[in-house]
N, C-alpha and C positions, 0 to 999 in steps of 0.2 A: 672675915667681916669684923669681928673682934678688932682687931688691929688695925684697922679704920680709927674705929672707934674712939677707940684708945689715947691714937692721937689726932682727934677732930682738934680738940681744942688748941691745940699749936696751930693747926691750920687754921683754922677765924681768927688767931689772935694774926697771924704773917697777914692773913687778907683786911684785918682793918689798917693795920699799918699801911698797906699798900692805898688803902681805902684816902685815907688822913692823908699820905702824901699826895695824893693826887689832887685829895681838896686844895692845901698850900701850893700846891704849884698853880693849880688856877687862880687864885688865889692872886698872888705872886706875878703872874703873865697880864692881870688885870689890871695890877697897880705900877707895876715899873717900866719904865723904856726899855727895849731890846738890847741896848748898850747895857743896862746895869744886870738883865737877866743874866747875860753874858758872862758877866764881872763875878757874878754873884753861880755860877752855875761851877765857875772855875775855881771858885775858891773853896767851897764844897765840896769838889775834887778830890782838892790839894788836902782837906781835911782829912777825907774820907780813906786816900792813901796814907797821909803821915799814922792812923789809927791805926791801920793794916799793919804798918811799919812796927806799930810798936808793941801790937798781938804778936807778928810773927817773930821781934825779939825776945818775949819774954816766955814764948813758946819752945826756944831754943834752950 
């Protein structure tokens, strides 16, 4: 139970995260055309791998 404990606090800090993106994406879904969600969903992607890319080079 300790070990719960321990690490609660990582876990509320991942679940507000998830909290906050969720707000921006509604958010986001309220103000843009489906065409630019689109636009914008992909290119987010494309960021989100080039980071990975460049964790896993320097990891190396």
């Amino acid at each position: 139970m300790r070990a719960f404990f321990h690490s609660a606090p990582i876990y509320i800090c991942q679940l507000l995260h998830v909290i906050i993106n969720s707000a921006y994406a509604c958010q986001i879904s309220e103000c843009l055309p489906e065409d630019e969600i689109a636009v914008l969903s992909a290119d987010l992607t494309t960021l989100a791998d080039m980071l990975a890319s460049i964790l896993a080079r320097k990891a190396a």
